[in-house]
C-alpha positions in Angstrom: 0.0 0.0 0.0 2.9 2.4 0.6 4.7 2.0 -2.2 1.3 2.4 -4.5 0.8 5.4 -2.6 4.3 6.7 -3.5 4.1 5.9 -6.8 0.7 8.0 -7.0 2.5 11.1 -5.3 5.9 11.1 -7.8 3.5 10.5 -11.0 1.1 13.6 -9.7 4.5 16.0 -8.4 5.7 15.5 -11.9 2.2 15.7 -14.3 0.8 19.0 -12.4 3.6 20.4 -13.5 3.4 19.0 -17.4 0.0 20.1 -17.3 0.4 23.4 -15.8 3.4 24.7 -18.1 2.1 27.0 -21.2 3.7 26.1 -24.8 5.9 28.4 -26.5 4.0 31.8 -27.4 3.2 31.9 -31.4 4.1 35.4 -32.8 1.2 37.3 -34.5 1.5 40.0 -36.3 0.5 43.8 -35.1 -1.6 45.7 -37.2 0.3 48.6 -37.6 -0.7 52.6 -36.7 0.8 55.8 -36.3 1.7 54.7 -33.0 4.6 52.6 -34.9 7.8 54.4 -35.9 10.7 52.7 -37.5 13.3 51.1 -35.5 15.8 51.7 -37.8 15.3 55.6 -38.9 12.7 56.2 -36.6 10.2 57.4 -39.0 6.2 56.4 -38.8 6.0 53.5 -40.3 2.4 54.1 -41.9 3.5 57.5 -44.0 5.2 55.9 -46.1 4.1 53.0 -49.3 5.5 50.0 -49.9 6.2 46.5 -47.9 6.8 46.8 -43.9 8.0 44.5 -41.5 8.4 43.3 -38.2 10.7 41.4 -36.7 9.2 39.5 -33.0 11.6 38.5 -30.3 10.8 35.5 -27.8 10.6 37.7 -24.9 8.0 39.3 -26.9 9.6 42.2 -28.2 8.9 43.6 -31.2 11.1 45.6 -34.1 8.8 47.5 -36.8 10.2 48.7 -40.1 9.2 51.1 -42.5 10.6 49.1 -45.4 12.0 45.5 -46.1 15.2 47.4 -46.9 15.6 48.5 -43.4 14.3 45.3 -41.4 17.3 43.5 -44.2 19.8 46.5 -42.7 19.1 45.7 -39.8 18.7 41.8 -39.4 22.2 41.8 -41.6 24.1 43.5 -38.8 26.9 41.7 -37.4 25.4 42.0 -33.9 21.9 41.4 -34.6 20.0 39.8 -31.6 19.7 36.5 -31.5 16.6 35.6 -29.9 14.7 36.0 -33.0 11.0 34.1 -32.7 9.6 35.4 -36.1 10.0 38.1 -39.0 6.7 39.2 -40.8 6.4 40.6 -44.4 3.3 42.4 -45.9 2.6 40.0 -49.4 2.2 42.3 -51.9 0.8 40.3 -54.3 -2.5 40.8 -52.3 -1.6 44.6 -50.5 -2.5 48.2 -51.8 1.5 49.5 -52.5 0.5 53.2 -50.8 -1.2 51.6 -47.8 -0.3 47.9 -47.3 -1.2 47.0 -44.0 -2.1 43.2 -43.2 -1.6 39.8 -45.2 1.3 39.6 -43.3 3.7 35.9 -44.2 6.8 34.5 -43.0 9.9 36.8 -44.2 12.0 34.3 -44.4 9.7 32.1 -46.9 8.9 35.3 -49.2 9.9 35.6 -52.5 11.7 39.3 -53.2 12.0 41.5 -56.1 15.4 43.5 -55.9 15.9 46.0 -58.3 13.7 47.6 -60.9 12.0 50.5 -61.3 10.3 51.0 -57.8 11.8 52.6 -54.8 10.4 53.3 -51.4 11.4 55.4 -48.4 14.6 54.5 -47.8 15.9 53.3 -51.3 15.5 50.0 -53.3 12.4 47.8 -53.2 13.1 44.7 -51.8 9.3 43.7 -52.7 8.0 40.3 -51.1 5.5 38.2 -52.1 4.1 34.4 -51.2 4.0 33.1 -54.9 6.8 33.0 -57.0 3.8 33.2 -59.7 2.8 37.3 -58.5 6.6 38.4 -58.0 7.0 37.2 -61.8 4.1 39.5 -62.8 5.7 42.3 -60.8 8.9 41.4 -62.8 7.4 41.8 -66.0 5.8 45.3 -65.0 8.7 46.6 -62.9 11.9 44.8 -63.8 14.1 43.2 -61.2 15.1 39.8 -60.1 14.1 37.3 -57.4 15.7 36.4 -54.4 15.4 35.0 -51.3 15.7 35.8 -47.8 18.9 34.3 -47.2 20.5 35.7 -50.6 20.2 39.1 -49.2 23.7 40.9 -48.6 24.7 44.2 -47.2 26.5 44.8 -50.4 22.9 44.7 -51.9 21.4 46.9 -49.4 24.3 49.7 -49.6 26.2 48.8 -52.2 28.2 52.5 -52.4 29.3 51.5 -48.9 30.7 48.5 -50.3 33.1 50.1 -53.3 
């Protein structure tokens, strides 16, 4: 009868705890306002057109970015934090260019447009998109070629700083 008893006690001091314990928190994406400035220039992130981003930390911190040019400037920095959950991208294949703000996707899944005849606040459009299909179509209307997150260099962000 003891031991039963003990065996009841060490499976309920280590299941309480299994049971009690929340999961790992699921980044969602913030609408944005004019309550959101840039964290790299500091500007309002809404005055401006083109694709935003955000950038969510696991202690639940969040970067906002007036342009995927500056969330790449920044995430491409040699000390760029590491505790990364989660980096958001407006698709615009499906968002108005002077006012995206929703149909946010995975950054680092996104197909980009870099280069053509489209700039935004801070200098080159790196446009993202979900389908390779749309960033084709904005190929063939605005020039450029696609790449992906991880092809992204500094050189290609500020490539006068890299002469």
């Amino acid at each position: 009868m003891k031991i039963r008893f003990f065996v009841v006690m060490v499976l309920i001091i280590f299941m309480v705890p299994a049971c009690t314990q929340e999961g790992p928190v699921v980044p969602v994406p913030v609408e944005l306002t004019r309550d959101h400035a840039c964290s790299v220039c500091g500007m309002i992130i809404v005055d401006f057109p083109g694709a935003k981003a955000q950038i969510h930390y696991r202690n639940g911190k969040v970067d906002y970015f007036c342009s995927t040019m500056d969330m790449f400037v920044f995430y491409n920095q040699p000390d760029r934090p590491v505790n990364i959950a989660e980096i958001f991208v407006n698709d615009m294949g499906k968002e108005d260019w002077n006012h995206p703000h929703s149909h946010w996707i995975d950054a680092q899944k996104a197909y980009y447009v870099y280069g053509g005849d489209v700039m935004v606040s801070m200098g080159e459009a790196l446009v993202p998109f979900s389908s390779s299909k749309d960033a084709g179509t904005y190929i063939e209307q605005h020039g450029g070629r696609v790449v992906t997150f991880a092809e992204v260099t500094m050189k290609m962000l500020r490539p006068d700083a890299h002469d």
